[in-house]
mmCIF file of the C-alpha atoms, coordinates in Angstrom:
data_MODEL
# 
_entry.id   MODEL 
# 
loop_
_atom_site.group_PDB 
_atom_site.id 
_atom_site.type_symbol 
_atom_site.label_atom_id 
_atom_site.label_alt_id 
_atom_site.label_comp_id 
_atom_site.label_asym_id 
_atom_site.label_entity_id 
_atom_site.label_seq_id 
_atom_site.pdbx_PDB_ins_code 
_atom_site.Cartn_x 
_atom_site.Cartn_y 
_atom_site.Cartn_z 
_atom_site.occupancy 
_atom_site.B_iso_or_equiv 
_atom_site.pdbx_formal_charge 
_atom_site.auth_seq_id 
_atom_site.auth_comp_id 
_atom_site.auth_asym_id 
_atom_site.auth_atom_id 
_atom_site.pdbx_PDB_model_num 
ATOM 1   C CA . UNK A 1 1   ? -37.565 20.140  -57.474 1.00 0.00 ? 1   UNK A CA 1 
ATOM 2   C CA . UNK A 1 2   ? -34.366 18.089  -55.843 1.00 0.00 ? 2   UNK A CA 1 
ATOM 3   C CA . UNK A 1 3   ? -36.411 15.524  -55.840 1.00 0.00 ? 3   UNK A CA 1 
ATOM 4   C CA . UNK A 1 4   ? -36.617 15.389  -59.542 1.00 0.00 ? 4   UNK A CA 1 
ATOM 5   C CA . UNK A 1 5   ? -32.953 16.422  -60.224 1.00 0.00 ? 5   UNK A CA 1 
ATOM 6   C CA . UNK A 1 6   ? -31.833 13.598  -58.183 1.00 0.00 ? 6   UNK A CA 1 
ATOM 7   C CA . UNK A 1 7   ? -34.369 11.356  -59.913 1.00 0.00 ? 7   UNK A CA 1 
ATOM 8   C CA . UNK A 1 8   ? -33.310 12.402  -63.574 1.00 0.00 ? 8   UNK A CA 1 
ATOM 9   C CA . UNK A 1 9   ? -29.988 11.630  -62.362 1.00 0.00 ? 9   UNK A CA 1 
ATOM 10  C CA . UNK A 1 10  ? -30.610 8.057   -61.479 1.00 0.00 ? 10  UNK A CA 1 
ATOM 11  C CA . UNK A 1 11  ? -32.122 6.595   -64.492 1.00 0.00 ? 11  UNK A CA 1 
ATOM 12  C CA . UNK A 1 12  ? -29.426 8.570   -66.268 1.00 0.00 ? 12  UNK A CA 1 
ATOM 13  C CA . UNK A 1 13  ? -27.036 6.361   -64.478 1.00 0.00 ? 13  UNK A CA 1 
ATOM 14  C CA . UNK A 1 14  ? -29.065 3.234   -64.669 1.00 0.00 ? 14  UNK A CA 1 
ATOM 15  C CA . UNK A 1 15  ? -29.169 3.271   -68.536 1.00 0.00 ? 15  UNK A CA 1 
ATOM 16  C CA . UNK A 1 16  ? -25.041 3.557   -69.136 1.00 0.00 ? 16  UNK A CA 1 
ATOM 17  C CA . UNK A 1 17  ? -23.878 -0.140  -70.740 1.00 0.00 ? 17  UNK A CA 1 
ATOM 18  C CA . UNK A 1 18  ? -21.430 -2.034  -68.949 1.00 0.00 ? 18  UNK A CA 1 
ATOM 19  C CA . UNK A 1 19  ? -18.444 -2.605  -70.819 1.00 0.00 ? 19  UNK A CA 1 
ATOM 20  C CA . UNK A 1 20  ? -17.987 -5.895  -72.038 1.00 0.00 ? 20  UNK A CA 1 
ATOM 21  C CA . UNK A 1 21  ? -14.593 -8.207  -72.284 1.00 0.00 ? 21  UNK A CA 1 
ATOM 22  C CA . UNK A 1 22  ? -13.707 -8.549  -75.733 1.00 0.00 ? 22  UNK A CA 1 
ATOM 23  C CA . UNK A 1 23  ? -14.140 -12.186 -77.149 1.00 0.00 ? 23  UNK A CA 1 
ATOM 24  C CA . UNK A 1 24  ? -11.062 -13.946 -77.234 1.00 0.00 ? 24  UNK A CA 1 
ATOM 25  C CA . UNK A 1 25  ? -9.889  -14.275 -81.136 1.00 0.00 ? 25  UNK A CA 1 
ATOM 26  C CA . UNK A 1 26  ? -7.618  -17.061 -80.512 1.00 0.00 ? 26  UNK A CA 1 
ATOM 27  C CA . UNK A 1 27  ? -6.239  -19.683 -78.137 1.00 0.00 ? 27  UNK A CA 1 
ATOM 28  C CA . UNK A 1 28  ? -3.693  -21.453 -80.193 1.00 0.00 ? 28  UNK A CA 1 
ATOM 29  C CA . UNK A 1 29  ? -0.162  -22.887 -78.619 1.00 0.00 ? 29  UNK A CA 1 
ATOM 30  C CA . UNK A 1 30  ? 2.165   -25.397 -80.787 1.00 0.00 ? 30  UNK A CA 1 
ATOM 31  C CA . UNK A 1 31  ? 5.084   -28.011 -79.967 1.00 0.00 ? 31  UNK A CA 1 
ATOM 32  C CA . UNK A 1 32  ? 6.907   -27.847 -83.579 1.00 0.00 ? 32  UNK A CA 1 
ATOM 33  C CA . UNK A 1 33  ? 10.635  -28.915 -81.733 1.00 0.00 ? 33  UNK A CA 1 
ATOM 34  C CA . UNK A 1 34  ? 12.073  -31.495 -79.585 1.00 0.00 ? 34  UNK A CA 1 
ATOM 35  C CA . UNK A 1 35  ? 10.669  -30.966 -75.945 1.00 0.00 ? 35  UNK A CA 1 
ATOM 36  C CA . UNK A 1 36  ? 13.444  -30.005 -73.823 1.00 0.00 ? 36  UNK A CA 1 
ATOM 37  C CA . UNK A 1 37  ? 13.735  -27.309 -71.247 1.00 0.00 ? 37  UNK A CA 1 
ATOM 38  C CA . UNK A 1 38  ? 13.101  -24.436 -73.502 1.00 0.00 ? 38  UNK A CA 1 
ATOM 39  C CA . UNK A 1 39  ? 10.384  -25.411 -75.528 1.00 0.00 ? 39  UNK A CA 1 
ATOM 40  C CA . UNK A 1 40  ? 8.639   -26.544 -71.973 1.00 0.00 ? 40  UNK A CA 1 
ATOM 41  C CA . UNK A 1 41  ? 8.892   -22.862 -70.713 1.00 0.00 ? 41  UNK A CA 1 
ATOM 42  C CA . UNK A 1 42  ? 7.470   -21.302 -73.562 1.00 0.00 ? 42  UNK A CA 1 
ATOM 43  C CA . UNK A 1 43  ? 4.516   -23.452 -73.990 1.00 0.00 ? 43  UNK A CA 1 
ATOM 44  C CA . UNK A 1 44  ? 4.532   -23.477 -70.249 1.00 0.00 ? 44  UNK A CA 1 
ATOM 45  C CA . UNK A 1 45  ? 3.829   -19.917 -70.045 1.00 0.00 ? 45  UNK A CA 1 
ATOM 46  C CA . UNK A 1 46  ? 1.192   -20.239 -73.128 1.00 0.00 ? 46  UNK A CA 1 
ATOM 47  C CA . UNK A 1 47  ? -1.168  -23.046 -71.317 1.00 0.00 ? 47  UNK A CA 1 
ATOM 48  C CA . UNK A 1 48  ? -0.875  -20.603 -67.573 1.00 0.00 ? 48  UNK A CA 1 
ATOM 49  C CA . UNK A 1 49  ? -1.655  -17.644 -70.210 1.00 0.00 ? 49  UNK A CA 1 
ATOM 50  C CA . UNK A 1 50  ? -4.915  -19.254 -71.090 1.00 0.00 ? 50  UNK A CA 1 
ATOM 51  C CA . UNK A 1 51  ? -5.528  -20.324 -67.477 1.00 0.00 ? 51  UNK A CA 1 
ATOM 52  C CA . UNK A 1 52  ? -6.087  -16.490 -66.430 1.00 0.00 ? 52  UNK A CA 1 
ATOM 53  C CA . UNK A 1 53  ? -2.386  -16.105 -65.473 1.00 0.00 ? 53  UNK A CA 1 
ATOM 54  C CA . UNK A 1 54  ? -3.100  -18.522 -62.424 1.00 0.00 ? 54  UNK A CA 1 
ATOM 55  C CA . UNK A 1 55  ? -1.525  -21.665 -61.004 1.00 0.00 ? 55  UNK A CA 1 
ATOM 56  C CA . UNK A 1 56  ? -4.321  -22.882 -59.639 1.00 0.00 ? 56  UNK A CA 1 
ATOM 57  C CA . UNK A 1 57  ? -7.517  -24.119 -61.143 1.00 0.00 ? 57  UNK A CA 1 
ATOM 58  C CA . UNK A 1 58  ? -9.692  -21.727 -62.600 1.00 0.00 ? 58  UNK A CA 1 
ATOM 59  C CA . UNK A 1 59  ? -13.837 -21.683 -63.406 1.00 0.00 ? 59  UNK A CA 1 
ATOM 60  C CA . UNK A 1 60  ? -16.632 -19.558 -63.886 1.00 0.00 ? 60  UNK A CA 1 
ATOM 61  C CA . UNK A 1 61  ? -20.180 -19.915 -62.646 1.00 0.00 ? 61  UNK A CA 1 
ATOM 62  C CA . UNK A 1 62  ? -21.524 -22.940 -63.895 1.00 0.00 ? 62  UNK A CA 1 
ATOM 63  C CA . UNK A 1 63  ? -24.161 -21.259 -65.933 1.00 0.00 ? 63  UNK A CA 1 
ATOM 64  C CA . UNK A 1 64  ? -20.944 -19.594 -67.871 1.00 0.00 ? 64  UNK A CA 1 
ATOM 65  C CA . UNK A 1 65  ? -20.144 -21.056 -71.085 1.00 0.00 ? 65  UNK A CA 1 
ATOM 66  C CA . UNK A 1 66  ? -16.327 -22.147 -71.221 1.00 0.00 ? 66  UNK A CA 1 
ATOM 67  C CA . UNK A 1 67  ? -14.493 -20.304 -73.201 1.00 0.00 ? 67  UNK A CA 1 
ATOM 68  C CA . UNK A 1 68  ? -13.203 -21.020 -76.793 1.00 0.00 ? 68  UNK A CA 1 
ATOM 69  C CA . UNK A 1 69  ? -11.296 -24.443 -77.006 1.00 0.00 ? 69  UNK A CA 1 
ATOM 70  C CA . UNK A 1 70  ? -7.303  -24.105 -76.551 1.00 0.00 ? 70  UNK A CA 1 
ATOM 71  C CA . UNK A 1 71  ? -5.962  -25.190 -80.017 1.00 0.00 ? 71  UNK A CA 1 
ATOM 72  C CA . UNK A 1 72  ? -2.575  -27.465 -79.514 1.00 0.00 ? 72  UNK A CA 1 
ATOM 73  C CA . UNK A 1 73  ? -0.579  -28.013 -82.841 1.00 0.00 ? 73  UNK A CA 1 
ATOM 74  C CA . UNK A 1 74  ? 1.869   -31.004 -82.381 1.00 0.00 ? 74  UNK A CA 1 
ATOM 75  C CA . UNK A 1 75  ? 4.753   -32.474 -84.681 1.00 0.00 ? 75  UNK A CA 1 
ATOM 76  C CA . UNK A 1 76  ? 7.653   -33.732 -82.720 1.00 0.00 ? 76  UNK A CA 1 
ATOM 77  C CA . UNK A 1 77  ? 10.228  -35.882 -81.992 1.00 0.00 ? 77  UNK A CA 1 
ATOM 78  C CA . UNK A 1 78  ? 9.554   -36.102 -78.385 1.00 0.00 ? 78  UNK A CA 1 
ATOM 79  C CA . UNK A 1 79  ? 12.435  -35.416 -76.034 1.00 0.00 ? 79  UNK A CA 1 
ATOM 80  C CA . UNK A 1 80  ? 12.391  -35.179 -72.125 1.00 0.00 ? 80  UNK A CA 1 
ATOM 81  C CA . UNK A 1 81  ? 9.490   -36.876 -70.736 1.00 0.00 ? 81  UNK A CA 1 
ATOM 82  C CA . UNK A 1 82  ? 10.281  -34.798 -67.364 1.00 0.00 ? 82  UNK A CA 1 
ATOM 83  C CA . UNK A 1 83  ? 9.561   -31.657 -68.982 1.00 0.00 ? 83  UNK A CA 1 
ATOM 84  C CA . UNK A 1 84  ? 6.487   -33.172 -71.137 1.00 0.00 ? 84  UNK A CA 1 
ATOM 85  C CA . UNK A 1 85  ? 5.078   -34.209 -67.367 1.00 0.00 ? 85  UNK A CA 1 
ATOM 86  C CA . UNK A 1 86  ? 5.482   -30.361 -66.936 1.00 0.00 ? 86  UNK A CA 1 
ATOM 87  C CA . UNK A 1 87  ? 3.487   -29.759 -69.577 1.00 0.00 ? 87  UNK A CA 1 
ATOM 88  C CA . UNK A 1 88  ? 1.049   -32.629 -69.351 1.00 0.00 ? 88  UNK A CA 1 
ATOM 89  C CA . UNK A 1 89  ? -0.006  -31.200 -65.207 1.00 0.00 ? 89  UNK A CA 1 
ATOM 90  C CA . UNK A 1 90  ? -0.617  -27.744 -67.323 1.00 0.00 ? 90  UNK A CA 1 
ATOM 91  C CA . UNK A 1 91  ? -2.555  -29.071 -69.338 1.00 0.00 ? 91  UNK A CA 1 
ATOM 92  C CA . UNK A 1 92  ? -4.949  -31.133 -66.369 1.00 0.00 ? 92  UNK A CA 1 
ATOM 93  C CA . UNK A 1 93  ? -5.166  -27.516 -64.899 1.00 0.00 ? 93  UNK A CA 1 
ATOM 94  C CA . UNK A 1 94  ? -6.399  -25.400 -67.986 1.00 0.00 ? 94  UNK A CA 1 
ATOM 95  C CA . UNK A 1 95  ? -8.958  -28.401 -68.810 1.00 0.00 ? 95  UNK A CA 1 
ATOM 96  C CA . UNK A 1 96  ? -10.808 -27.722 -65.231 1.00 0.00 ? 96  UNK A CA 1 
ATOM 97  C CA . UNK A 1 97  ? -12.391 -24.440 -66.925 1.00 0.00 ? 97  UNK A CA 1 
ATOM 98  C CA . UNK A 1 98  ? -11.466 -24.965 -70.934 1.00 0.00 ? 98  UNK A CA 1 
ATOM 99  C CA . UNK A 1 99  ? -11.183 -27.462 -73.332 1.00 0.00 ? 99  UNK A CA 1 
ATOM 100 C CA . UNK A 1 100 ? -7.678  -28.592 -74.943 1.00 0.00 ? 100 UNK A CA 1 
ATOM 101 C CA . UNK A 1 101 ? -7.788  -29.965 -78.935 1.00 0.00 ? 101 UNK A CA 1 
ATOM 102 C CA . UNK A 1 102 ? -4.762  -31.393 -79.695 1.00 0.00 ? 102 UNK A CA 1 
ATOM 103 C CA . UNK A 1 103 ? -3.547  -31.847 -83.495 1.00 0.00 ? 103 UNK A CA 1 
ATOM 104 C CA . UNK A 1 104 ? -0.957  -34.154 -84.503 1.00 0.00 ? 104 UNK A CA 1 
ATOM 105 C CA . UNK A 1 105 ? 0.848   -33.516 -87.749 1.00 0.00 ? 105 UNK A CA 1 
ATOM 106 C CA . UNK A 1 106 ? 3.595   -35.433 -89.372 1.00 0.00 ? 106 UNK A CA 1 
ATOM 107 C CA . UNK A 1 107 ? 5.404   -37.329 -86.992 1.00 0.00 ? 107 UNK A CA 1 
ATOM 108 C CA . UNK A 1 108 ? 4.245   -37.166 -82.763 1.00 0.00 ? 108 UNK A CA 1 
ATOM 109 C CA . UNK A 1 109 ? 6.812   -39.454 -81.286 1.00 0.00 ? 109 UNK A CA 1 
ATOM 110 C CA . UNK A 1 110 ? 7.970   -40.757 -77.549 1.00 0.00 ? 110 UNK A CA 1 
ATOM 111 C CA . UNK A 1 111 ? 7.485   -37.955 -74.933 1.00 0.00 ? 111 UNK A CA 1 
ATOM 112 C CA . UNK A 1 112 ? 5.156   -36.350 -77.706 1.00 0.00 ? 112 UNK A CA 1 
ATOM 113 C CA . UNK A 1 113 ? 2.408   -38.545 -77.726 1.00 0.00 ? 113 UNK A CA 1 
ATOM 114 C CA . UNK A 1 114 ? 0.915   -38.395 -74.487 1.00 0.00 ? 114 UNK A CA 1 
ATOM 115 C CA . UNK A 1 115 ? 0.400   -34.818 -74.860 1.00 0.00 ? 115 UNK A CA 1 
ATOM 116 C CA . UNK A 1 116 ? -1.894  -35.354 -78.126 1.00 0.00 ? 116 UNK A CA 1 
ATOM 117 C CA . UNK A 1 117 ? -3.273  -38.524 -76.579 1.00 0.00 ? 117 UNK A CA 1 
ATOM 118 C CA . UNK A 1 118 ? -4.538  -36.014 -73.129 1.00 0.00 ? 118 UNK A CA 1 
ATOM 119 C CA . UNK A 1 119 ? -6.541  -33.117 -75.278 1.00 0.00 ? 119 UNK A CA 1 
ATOM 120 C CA . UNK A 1 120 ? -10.288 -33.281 -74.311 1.00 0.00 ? 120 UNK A CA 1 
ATOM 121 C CA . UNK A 1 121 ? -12.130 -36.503 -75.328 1.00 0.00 ? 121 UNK A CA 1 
ATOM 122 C CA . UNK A 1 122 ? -13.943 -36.068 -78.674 1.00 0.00 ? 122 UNK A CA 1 
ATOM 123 C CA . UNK A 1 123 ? -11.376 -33.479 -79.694 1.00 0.00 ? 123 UNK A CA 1 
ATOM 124 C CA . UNK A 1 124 ? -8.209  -35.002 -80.206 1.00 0.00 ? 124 UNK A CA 1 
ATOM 125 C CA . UNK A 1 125 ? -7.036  -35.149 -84.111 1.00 0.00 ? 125 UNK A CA 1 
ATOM 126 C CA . UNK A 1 126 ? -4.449  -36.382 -86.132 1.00 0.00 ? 126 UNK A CA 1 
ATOM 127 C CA . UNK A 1 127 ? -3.334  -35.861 -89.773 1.00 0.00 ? 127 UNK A CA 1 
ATOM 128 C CA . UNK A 1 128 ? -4.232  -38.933 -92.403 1.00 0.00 ? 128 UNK A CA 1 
ATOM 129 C CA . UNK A 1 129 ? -0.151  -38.942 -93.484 1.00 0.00 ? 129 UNK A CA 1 
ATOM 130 C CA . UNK A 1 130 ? 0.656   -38.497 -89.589 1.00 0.00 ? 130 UNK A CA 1 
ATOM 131 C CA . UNK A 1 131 ? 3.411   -41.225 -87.941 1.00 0.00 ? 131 UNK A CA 1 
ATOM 132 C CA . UNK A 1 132 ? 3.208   -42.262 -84.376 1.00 0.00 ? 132 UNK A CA 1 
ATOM 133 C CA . UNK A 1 133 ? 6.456   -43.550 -82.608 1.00 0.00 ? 133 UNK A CA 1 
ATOM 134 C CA . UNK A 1 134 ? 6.376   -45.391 -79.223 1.00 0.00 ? 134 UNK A CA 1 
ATOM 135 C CA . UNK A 1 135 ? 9.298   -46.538 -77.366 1.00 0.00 ? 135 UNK A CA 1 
ATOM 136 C CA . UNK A 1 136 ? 11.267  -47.291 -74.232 1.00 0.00 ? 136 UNK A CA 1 
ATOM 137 C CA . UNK A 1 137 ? 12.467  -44.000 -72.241 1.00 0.00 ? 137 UNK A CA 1 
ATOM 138 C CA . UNK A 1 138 ? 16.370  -43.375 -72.617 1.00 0.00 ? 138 UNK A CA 1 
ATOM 139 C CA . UNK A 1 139 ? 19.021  -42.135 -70.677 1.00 0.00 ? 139 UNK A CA 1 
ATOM 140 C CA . UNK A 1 140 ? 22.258  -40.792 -70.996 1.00 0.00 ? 140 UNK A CA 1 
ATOM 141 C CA . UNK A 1 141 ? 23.465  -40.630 -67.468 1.00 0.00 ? 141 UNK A CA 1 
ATOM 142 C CA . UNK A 1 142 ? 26.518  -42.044 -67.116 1.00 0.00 ? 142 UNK A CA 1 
ATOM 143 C CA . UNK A 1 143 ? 29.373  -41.999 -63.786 1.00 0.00 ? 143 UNK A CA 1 
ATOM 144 C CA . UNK A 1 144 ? 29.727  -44.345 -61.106 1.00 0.00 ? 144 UNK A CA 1 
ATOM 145 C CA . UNK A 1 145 ? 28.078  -47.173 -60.371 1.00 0.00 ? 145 UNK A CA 1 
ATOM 146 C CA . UNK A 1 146 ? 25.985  -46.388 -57.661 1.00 0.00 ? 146 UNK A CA 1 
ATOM 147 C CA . UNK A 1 147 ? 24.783  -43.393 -59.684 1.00 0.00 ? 147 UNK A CA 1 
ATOM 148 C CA . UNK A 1 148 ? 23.979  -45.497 -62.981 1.00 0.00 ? 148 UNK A CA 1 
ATOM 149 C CA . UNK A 1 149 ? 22.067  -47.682 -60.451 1.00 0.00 ? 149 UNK A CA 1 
ATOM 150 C CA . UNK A 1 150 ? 19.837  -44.683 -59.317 1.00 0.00 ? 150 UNK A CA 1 
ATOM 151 C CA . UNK A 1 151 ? 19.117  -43.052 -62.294 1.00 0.00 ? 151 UNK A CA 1 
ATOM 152 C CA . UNK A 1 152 ? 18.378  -46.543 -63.557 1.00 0.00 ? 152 UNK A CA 1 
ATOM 153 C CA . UNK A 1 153 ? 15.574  -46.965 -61.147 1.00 0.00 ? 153 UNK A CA 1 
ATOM 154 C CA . UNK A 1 154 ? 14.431  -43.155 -61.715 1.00 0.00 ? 154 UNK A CA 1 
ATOM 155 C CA . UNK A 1 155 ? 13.990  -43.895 -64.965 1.00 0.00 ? 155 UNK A CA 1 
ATOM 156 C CA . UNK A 1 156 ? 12.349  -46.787 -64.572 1.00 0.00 ? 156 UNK A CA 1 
ATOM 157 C CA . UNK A 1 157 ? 9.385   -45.090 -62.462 1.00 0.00 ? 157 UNK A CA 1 
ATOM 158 C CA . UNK A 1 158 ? 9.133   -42.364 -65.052 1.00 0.00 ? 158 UNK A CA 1 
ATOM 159 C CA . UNK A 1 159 ? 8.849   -44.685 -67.978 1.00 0.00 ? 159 UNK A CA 1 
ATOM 160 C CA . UNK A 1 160 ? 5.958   -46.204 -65.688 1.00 0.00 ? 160 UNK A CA 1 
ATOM 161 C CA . UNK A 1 161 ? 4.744   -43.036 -65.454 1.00 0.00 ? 161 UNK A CA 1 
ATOM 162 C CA . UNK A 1 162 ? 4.531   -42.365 -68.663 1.00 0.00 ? 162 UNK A CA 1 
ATOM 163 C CA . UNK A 1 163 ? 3.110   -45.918 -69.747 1.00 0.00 ? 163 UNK A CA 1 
ATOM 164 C CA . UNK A 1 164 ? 0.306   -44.893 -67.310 1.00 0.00 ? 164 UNK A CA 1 
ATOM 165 C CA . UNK A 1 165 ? -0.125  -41.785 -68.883 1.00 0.00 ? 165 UNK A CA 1 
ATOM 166 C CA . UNK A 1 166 ? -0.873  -43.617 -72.051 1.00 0.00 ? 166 UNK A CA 1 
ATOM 167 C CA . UNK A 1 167 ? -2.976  -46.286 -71.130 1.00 0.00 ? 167 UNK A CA 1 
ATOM 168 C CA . UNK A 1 168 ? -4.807  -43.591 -69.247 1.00 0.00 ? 168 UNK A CA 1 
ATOM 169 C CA . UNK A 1 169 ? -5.677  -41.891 -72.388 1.00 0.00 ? 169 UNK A CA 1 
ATOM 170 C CA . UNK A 1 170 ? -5.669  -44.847 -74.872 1.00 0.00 ? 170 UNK A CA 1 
ATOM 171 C CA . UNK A 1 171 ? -8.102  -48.228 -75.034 1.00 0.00 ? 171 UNK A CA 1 
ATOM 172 C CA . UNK A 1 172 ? -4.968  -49.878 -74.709 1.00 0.00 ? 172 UNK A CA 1 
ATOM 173 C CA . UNK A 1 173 ? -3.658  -51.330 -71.038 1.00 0.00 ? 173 UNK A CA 1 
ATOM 174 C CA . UNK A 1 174 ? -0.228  -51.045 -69.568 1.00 0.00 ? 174 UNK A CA 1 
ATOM 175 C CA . UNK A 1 175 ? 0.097   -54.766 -70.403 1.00 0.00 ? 175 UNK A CA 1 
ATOM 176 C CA . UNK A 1 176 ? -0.263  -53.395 -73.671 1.00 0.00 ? 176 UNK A CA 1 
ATOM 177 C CA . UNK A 1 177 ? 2.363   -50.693 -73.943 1.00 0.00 ? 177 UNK A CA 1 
ATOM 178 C CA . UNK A 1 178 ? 5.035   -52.866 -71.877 1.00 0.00 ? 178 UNK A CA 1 
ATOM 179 C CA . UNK A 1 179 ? 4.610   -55.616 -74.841 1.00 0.00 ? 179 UNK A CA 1 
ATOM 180 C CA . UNK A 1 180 ? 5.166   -52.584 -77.580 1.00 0.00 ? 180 UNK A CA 1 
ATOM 181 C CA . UNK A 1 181 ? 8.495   -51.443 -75.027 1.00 0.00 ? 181 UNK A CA 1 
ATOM 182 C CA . UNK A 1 182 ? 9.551   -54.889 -75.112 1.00 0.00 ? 182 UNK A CA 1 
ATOM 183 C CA . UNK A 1 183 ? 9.853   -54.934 -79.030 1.00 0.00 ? 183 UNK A CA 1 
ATOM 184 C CA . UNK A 1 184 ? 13.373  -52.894 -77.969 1.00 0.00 ? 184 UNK A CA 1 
ATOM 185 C CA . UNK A 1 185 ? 13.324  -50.746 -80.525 1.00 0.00 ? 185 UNK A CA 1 
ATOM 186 C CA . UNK A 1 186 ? 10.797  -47.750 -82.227 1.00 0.00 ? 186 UNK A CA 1 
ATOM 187 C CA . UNK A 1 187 ? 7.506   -48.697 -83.225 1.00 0.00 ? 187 UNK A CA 1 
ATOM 188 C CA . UNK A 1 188 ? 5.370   -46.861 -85.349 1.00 0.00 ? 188 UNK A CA 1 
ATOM 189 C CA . UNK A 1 189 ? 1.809   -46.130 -85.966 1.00 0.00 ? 189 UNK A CA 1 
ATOM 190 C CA . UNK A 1 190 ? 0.111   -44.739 -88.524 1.00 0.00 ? 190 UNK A CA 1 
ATOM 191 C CA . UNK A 1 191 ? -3.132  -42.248 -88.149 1.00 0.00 ? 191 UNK A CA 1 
ATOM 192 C CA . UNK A 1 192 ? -5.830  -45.388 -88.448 1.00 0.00 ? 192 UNK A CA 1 
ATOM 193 C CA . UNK A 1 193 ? -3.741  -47.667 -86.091 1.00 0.00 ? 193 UNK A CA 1 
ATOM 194 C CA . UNK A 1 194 ? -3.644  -44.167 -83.692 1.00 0.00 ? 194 UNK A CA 1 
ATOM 195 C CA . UNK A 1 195 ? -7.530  -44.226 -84.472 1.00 0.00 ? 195 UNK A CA 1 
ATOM 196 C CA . UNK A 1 196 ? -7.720  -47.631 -83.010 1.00 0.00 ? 196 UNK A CA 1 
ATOM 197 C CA . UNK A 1 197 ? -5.548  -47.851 -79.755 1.00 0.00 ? 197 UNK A CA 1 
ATOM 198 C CA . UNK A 1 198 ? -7.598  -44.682 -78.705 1.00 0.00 ? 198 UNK A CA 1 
ATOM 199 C CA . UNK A 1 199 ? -4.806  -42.333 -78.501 1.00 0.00 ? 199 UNK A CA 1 
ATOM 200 C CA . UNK A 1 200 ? -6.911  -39.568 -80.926 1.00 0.00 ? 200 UNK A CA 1 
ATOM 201 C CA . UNK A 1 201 ? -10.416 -39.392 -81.935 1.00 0.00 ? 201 UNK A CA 1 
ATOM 202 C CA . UNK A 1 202 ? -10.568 -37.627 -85.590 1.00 0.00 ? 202 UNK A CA 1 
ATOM 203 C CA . UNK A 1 203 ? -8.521  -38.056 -88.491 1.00 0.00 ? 203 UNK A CA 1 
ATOM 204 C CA . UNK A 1 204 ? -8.268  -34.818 -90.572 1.00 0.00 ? 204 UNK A CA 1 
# 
């Protein structure tokens, strides 16, 4: 007879569901402002949000399916490619275990477009009436002359940085981008000519 109770008790046990995780509804972050320190922290915070809260790289088993693609609205002016490189590392880390689609609307310029240009392959769009800007990196460091010189050569090795980034991400080379810095002045794109260099894949 305790035999049996215990018995009954198992399969009792055995047959309660285990609760499942609510799909997630959305993953959707957006740069709609100049990049600067406060719009880095914010979307910061979004793209470690949708890494599970973690620093560090982050993946399932590998018979897991990934979860839903992060959804990256863009339209801005650029700003501080320091804080974009904040944003771009983020953005390496959440694409270990999900995948980034990055939409450009109305005009992605300077720091701006190698964060549309790094979604995942096959998912990066821009918008048909969409303007892309590309020019040297600025500063407006002023003082001695020993400091001009050193921020001068800082900014030199992030503009190479950043030229890297592009070519990275683009079919065009560095060679390339250097001859589009040397025009001196902005140069813009539109959505087809984007299309072309490599820097999306989809015009919508």
């Amino acid at each position: 007879m305790n035999y049996d109770t215990d018995h009954e008790e198992e399969i009792e046990y055995s047959e309660e569901e285990e609760e499942t995780p609510e799909e997630e509804e959305s993953a959707l972050i957006g740069l709609c402002t100049d990049i600067n320190e406060e719009s880095m922290k914010e979307i910061a915070l979004g793209l470690l949000t949708l890494n599970g809260g973690k620093v560090l790289p982050t993946s399932g088993a590998a018979e897991e399916p990934r979860p839903i693609d992060v959804e990256f609205f863009i339209s801005s002016n650029g700003g501080s490619v320091n804080d974009m490189f904040v944003l771009y590392d983020l953005m390496e880390l959440v694409k270990v275990s999900r995948d980034i689609a990055t939409f450009g609307y109305g005009r992605v310029a300077s720091a701006a477009v190698p964060l549309l240009a790094f979604g995942t392959p096959g998912k990066r769009h821009v918008s048909k009436n969409a303007r892309i800007m590309i020019h040297h990196c600025s500063s407006e460091v002023g003082g001695s002359h020993a400091t001009i010189r050193t921020n001068f050569s800082e900014l030199k090795k992030v503009e190479a940085m950043m030229v890297q980034a592009l070519a990275d991400n683009s079919n065009l080379s560095v060679g390339d981008y250097y001859e589009i810095f040397s025009k001196n002045t902005d140069q813009y794109f539109s959505a087809q000519e984007a299309l072309e260099m490599g820097l999306v894949d989809k015009i919508i």
